[in-house]
N, CA, C and O atoms as a printed pandas DataFrame, in Angstrom:
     atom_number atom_name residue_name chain_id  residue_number  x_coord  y_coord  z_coord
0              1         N          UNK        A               1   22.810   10.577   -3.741
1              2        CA          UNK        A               1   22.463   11.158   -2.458
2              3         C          UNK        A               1   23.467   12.225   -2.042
3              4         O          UNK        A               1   23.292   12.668   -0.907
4              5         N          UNK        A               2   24.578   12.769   -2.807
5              6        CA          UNK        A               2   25.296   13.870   -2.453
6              7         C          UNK        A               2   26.530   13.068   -2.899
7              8         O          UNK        A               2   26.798   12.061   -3.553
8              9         N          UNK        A               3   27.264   14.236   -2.064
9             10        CA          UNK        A               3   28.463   13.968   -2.233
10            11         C          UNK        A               3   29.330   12.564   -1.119
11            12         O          UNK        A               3   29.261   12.566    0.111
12            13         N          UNK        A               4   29.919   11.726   -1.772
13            14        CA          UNK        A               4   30.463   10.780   -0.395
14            15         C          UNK        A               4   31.978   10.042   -0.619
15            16         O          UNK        A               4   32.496   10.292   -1.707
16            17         N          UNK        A               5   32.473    9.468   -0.023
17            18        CA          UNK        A               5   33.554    8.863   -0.119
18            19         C          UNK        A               5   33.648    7.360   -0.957
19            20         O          UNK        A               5   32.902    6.389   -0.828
20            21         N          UNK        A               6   34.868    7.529   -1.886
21            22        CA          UNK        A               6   34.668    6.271   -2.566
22            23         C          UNK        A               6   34.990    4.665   -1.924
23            24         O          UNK        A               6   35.048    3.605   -2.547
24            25         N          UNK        A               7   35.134    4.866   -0.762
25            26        CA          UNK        A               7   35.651    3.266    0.329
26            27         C          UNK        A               7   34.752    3.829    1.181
27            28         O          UNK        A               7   35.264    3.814    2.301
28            29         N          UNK        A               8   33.626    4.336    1.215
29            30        CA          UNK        A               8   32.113    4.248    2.289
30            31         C          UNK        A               8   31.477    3.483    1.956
31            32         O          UNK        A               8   31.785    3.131    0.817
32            33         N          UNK        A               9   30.620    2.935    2.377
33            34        CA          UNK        A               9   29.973    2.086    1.550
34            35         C          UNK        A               9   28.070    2.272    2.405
35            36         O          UNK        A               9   27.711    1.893    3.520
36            37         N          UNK        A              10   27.236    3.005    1.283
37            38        CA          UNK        A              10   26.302    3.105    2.264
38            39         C          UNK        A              10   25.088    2.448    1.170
39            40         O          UNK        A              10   25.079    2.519   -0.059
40            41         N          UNK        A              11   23.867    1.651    2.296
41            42        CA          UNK        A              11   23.364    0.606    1.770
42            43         C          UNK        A              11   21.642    0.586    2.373
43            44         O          UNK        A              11   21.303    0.446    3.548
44            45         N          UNK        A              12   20.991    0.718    1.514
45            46        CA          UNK        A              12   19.452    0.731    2.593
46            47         C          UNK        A              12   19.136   -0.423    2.729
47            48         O          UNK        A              12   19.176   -1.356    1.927
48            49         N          UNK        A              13   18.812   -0.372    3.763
49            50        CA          UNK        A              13   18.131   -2.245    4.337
50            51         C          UNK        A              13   17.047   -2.387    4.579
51            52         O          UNK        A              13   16.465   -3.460    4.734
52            53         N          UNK        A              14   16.560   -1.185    4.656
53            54        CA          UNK        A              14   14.742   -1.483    4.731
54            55         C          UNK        A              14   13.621   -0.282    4.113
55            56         O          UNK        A              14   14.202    0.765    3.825
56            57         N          UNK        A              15   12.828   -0.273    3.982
57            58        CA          UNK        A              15   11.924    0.209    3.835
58            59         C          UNK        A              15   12.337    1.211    2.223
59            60         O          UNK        A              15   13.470    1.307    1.753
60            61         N          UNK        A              16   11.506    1.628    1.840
61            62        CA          UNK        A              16   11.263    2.483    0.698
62            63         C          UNK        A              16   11.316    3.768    0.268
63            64         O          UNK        A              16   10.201    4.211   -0.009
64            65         N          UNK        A              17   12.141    4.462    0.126
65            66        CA          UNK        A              17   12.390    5.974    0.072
66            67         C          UNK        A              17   11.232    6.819   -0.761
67            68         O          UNK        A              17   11.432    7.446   -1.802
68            69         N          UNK        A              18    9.797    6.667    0.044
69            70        CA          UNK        A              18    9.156    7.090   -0.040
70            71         C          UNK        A              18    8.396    8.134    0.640
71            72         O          UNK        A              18    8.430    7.891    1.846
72            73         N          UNK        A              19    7.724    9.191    0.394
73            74        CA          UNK        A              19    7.313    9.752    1.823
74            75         C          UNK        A              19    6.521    8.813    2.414
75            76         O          UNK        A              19    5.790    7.890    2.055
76            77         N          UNK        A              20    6.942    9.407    3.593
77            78        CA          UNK        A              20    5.753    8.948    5.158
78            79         C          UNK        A              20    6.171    7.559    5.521
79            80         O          UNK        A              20    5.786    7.050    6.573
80            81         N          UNK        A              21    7.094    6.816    4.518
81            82        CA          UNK        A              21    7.961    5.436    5.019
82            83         C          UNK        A              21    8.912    5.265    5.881
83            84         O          UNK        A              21    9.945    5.896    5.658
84            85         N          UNK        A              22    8.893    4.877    6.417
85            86        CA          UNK        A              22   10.242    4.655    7.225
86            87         C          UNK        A              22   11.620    3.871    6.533
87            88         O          UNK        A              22   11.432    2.792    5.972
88            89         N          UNK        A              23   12.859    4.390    6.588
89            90        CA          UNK        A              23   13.890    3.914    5.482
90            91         C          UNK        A              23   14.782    3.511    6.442
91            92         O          UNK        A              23   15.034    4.257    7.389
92            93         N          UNK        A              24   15.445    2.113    6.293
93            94        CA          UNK        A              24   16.674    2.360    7.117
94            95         C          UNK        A              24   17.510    2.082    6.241
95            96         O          UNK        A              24   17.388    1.262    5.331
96            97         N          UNK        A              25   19.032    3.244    6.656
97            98        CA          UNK        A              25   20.335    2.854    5.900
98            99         C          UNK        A              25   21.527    2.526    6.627
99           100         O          UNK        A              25   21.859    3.151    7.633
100          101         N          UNK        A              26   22.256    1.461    6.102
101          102        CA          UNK        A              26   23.706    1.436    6.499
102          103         C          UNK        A              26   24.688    1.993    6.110
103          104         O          UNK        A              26   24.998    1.693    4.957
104          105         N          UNK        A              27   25.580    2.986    6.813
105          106        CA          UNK        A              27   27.016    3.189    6.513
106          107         C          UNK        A              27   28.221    1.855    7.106
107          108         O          UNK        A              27   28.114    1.186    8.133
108          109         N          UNK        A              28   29.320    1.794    6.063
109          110        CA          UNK        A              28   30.086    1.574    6.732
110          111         C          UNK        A              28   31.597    2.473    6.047
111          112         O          UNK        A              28   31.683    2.885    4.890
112          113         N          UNK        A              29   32.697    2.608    7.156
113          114        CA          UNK        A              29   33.858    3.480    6.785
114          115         C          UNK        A              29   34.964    2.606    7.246
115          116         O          UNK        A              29   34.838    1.887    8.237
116          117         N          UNK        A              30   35.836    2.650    6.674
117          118        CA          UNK        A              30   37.591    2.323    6.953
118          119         C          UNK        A              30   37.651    3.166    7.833
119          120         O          UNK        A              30   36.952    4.180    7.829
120          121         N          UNK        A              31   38.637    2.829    8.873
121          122        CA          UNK        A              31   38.837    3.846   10.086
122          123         C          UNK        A              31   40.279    3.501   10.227
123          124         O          UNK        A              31   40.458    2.340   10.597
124          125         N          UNK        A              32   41.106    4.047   10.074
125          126        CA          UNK        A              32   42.662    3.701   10.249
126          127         C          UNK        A              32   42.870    3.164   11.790
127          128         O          UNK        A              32   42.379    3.712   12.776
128          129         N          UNK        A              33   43.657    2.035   11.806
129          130        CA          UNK        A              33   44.748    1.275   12.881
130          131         C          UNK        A              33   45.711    2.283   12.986
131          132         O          UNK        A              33   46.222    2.693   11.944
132          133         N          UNK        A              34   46.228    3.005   14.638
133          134        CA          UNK        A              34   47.095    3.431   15.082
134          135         C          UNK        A              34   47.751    2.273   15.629
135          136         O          UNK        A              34   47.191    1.465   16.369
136          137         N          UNK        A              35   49.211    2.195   15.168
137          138        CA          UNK        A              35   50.262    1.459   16.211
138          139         C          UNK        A              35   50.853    1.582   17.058
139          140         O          UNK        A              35   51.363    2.701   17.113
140          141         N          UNK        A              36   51.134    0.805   18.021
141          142        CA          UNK        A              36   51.721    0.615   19.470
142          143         C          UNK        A              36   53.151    0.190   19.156
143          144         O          UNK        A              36   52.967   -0.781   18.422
144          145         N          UNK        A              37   54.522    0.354   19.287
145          146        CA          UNK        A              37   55.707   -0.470   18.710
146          147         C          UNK        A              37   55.466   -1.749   19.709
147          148         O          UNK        A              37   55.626   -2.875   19.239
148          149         N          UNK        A              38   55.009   -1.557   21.343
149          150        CA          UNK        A              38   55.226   -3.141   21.643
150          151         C          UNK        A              38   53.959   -4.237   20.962
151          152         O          UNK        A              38   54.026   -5.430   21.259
152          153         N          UNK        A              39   53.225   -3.912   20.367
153          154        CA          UNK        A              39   51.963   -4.567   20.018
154          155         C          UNK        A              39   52.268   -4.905   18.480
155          156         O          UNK        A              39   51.826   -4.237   17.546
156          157         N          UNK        A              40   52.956   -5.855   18.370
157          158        CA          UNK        A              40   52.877   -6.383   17.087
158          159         C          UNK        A              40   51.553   -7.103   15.838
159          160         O          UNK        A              40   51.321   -8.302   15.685
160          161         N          UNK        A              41   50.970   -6.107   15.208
161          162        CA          UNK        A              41   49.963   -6.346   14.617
162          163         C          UNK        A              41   50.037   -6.022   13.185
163          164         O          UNK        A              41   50.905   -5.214   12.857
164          165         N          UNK        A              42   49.125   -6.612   12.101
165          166        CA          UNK        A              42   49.406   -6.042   10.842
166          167         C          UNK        A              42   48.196   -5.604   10.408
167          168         O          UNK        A              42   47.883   -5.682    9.220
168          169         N          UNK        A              43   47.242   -5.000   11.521
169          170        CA          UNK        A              43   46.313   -3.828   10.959
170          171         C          UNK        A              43   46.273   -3.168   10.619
171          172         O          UNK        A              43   46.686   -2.432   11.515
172          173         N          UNK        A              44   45.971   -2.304    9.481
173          174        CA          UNK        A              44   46.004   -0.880    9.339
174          175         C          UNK        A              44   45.028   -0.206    9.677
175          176         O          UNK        A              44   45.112    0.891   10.229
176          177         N          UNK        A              45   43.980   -0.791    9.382
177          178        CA          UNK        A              45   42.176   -0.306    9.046
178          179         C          UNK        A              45   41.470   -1.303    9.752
179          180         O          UNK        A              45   41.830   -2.457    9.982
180          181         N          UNK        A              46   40.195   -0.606   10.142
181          182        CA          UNK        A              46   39.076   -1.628   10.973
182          183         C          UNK        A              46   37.525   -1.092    9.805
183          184         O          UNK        A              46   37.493   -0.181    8.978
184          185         N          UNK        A              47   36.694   -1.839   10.101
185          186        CA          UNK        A              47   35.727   -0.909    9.682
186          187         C          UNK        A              47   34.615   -0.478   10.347
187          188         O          UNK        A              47   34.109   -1.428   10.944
188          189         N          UNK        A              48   34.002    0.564   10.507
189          190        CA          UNK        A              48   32.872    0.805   11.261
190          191         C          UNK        A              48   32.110    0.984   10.730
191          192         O          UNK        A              48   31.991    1.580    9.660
192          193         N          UNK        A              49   31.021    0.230   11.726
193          194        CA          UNK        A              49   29.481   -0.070   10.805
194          195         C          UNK        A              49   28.341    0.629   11.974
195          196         O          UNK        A              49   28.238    0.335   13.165
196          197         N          UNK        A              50   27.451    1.766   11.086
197          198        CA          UNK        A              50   26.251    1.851   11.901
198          199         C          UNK        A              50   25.004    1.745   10.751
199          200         O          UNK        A              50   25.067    1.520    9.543
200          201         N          UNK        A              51   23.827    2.006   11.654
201          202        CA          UNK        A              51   22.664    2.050   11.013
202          203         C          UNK        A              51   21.684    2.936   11.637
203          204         O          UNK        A              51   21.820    3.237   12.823
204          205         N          UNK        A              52   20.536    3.459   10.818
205          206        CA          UNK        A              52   19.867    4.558   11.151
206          207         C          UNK        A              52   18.590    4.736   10.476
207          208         O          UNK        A              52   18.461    5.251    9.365
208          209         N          UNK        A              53   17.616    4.263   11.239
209          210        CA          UNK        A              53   16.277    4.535   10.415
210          211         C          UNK        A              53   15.279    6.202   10.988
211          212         O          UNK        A              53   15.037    6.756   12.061
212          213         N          UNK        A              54   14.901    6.505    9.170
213          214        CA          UNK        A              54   14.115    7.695    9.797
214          215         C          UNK        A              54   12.850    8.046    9.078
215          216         O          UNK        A              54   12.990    7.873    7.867
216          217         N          UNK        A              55   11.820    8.423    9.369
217          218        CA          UNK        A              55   10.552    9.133    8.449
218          219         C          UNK        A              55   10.809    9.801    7.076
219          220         O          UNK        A              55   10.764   11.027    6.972
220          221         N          UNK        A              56   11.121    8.864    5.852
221          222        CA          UNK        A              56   10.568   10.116    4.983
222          223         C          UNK        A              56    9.693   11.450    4.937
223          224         O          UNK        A              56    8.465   11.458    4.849
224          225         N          UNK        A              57   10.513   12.575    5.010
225          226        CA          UNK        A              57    9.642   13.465    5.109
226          227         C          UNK        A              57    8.463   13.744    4.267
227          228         O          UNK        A              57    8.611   14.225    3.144
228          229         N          UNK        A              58    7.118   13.424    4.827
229          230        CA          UNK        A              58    5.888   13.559    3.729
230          231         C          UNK        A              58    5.931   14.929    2.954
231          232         O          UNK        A              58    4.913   14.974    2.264
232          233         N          UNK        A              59    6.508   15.794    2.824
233          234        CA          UNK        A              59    6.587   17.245    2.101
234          235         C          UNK        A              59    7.518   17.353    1.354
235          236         O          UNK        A              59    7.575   18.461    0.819
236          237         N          UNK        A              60    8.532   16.441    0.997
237          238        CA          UNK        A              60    9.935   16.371    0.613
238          239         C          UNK        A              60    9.511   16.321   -0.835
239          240         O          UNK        A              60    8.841   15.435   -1.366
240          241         N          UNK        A              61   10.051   17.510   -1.444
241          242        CA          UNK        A              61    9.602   17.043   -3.087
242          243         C          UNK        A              61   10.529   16.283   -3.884
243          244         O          UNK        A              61   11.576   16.048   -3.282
244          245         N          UNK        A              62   10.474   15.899   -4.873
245          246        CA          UNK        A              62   10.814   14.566   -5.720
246          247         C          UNK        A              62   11.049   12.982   -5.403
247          248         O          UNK        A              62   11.796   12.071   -5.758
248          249         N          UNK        A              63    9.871   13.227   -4.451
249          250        CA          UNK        A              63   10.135   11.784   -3.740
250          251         C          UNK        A              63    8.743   11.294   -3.801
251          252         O          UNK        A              63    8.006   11.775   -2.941
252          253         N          UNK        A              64    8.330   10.633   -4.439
253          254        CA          UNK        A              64    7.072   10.023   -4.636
254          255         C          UNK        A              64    5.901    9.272   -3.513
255          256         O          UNK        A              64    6.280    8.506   -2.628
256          257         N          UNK        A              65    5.188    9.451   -3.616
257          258        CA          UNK        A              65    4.089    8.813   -2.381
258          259         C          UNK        A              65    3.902    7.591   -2.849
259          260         O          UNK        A              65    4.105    7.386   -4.046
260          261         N          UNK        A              66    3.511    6.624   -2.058
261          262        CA          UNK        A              66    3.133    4.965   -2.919
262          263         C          UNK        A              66    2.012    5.179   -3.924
263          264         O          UNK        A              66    1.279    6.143   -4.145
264          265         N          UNK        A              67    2.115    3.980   -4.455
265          266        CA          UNK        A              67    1.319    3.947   -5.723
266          267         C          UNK        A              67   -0.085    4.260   -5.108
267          268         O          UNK        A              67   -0.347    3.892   -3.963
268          269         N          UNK        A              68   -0.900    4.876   -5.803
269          270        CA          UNK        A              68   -2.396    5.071   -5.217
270          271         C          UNK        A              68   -2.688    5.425   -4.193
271          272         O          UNK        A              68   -3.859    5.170   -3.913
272          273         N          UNK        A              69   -1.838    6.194   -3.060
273          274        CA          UNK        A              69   -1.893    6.529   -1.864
274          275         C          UNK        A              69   -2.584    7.978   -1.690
275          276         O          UNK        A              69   -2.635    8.579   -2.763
276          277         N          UNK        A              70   -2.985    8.496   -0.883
277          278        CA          UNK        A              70   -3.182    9.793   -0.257
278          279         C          UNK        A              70   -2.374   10.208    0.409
279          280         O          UNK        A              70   -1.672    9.210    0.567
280          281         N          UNK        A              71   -1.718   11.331    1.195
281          282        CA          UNK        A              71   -0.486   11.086    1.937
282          283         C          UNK        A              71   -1.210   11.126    3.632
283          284         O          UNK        A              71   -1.248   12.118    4.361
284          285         N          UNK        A              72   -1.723    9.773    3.940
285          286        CA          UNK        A              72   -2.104    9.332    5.031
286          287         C          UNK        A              72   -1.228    9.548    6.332
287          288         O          UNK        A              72   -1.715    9.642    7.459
288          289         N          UNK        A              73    0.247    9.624    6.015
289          290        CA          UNK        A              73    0.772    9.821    7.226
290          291         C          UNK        A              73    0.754   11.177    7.592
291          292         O          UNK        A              73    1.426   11.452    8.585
292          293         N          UNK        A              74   -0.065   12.424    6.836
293          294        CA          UNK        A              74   -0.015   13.957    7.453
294          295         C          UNK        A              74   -0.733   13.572    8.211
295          296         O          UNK        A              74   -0.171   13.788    9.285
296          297         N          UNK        A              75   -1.960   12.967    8.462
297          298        CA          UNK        A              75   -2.909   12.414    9.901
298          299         C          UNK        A              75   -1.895   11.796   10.573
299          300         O          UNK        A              75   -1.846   11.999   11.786
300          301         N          UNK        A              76   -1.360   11.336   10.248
301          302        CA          UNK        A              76   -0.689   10.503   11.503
302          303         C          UNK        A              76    0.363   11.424   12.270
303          304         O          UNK        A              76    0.735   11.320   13.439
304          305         N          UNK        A              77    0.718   12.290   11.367
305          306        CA          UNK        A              77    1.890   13.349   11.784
306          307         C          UNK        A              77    0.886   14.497   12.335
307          308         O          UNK        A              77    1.544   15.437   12.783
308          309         N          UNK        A              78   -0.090   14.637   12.405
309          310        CA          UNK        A              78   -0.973   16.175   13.084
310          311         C          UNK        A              78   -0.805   17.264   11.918
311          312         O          UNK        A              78   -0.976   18.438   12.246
312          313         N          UNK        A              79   -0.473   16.961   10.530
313          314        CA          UNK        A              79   -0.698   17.797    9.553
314          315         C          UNK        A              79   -1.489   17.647    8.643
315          316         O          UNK        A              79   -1.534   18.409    7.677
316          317         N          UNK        A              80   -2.055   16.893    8.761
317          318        CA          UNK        A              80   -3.415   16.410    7.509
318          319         C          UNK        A              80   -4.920   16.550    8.077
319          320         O          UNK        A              80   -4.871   16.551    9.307
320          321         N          UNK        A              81   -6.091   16.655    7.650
321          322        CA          UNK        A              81   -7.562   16.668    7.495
322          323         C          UNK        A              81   -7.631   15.972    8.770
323          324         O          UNK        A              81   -8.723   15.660    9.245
């Protein structure tokens, strides 16, 4: 999926990277601990976690439509018959 960091860690949790599917993925990143001297802690790193679901774009080339499908979601999107 490009270029990314080797301690990211990104993960799909749902759906099918297909057009007209809906996909969701997780990132998560190391985020460095700033220290306080009166706050005695031995954190360095936390990690932050989000998630983000979105429409395969039905026009997106090299991305396959489901097996035996038509691409039904251009009707649903106001671009199809």
């Amino acid at each position: 999926m490009g270029w990314t960091r080797t301690d990211v860690t990104i993960s799909r949790i749902g759906g099918a990277f297909e057009r007209c599917d809906e996909v969701t993925f997780e990132v998560t990143v190391p985020v460095p601990a700033f220290r306080l001297p009166w706050l005695a802690s031995g954190l360095t790193f936390f990690r932050a976690q989000a998630e983000a679901s979105e429409r395969v774009d039905p026009y997106r080339s090299g991305v396959p439509l489901p097996a035996g499908e038509d691409p039904v979601c251009l009707t649903d999107l106001g671009g199809g018959p």
